[in-house]
VONU-828153 format. One record per residue (C-alpha): chain; x, y, z. Coordinates in nm, 4 decimals. Layout:
N
SITE c       c1       c2       c3
SITE A        X        Y        Z
...
END
This chain:
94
SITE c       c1       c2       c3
SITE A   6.9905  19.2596  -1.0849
SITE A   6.9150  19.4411  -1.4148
SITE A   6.5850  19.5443  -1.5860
SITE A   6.6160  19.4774  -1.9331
SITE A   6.3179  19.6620  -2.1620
SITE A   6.1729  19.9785  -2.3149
SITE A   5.8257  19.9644  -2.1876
SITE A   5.6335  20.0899  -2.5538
SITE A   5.2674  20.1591  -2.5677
SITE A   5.0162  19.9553  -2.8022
SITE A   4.9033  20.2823  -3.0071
SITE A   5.3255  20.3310  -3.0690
SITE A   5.3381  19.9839  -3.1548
SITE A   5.0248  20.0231  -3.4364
SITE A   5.1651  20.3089  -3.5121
SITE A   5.5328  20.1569  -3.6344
SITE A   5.3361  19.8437  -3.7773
SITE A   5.1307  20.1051  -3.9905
SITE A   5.4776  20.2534  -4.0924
SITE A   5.6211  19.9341  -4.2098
SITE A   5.3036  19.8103  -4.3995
SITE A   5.1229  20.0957  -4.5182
SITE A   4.8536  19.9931  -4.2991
SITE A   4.7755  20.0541  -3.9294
SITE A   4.5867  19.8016  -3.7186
SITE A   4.2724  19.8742  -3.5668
SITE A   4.3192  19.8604  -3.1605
SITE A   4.0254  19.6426  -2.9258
SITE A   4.0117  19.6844  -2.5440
SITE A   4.0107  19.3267  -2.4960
SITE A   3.9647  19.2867  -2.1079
SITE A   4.2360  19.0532  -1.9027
SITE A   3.9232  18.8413  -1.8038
SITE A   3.8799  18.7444  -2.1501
SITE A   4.2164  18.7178  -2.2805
SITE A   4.2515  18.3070  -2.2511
SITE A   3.9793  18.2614  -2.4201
SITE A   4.0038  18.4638  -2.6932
SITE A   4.4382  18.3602  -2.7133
SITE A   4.3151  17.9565  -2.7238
SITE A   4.0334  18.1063  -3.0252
SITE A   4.3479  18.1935  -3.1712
SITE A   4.5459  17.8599  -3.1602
SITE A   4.7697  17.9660  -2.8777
SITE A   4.8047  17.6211  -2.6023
SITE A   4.5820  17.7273  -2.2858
SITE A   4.8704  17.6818  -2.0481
SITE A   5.0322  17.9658  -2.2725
SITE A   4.6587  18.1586  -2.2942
SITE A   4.6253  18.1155  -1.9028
SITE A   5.0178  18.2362  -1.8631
SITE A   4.9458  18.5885  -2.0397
SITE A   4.6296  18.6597  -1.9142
SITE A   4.8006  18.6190  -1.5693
SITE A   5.1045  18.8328  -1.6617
SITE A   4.8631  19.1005  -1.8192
SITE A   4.6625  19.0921  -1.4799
SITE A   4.9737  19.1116  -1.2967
SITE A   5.0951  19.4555  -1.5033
SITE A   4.7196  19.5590  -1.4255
SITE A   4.7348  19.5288  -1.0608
SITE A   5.1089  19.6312  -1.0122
SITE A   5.2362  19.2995  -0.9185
SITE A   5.4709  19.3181  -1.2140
SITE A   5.6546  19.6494  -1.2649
SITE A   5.9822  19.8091  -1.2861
SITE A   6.1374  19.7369  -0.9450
SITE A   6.2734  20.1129  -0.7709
SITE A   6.6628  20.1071  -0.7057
SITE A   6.7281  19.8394  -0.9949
SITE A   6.9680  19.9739  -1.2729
SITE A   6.7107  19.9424  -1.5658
SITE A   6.9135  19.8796  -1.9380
SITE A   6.6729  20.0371  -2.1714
SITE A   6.6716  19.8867  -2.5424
SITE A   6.8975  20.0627  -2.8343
SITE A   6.6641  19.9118  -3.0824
SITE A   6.3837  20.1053  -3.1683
SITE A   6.0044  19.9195  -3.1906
SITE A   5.9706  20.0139  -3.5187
SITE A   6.3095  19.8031  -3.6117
SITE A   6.2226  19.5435  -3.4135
SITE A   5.9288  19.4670  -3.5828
SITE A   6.0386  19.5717  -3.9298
SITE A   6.2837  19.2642  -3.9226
SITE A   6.0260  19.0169  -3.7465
SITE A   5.7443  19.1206  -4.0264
SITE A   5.9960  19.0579  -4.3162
SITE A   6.0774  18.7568  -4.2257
SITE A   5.9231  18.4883  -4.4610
SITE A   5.6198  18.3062  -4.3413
SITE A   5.6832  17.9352  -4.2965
SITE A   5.4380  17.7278  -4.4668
SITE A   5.2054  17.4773  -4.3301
END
């Protein structure tokens, strides 16, 4: 098995957003407990909502982390180009 992933932090990732748009979003603690809720607020389907609250939980707790003795692939694309491609993509229209 291989671990595929660059774990990044949430202050890199404002940090690279703030690069590409001149503007850096403001971090909130949300906690896990209140994550569904606030993901369905949002428009995200509550099987989805329930699904990342359980995942966050799960990095929380430990029951999801990089397994020891796995060869772990780390990504060759950087978070800030990542996200510089997703965010200039053009926004569909509804």
């Amino acid at each position: 098995m291989v671990e595929l992933g660059s774990p990044v932090t949430a202050n890199e990732t404002a940090d690279a957003i703030g690069r590409i748009t001149g503007q850096r979003p403001a971090l909130v603690a949300l906690p896990a407990t209140e994550q569904a809720a606030t993901l369905r607020g949002l428009g995200v389907p509550p099987p989805a909502a329930a699904l990342f609250q359980e995942m966050t939980t799960g990095f929380i707790d430990g029951r999801i982390a990089w397994e020891p003795g796995r060869r772990h692939v780390a990504s060759q694309t950087s978070i800030e180009e990542t996200l510089r491609g997703l965010l200039s993509r053009p926004q569909a229209q509804s």
